[in-house]
N, C-alpha and C positions, 0 to 999 in steps of 0.2 A: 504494500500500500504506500503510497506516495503522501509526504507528508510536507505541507504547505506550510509559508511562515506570513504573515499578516504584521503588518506595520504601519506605523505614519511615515506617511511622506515627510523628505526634507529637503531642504533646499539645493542640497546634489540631485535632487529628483525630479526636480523643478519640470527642465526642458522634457524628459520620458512623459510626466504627469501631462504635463500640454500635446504632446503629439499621440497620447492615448486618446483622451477627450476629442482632439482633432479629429481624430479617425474614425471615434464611435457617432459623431453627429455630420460622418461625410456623407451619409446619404440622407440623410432627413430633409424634405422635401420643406418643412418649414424653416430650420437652418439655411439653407439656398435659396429662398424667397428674401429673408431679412438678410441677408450677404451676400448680394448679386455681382460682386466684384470678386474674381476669382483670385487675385491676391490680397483681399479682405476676408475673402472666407476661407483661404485655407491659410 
C-alpha cells in the first residue's frame, strides 16, 4: 500500500501550487469567459 504524506504548502511551493491550480481550471469554460486573453488566462 502506498502511503501518502499531506502538508502545507510553503513558499518553495509557491510557483508548483500556481501551475497546479492553472491546470485544474484550464478547461473550465467559465474560467475562459472571464480570461479571454490567453496570456491572462494562463
Amino acid at each position: 500500500m502506498l502511503t501518502v504524506e499531506v502538508r502545507s504548502a510553503t513558499e518553495r511551493d509557491q510557483q508548483l501550487v500556481v501551475d497546479v491550480i492553472t491546470l485544474a481550471f484550464s478547461t473550465d469554460p467559465m474560467a475562459r469567459w472571464a480570461y479571454p486573453d490567453p496570456a491572462t488566462y494562463l
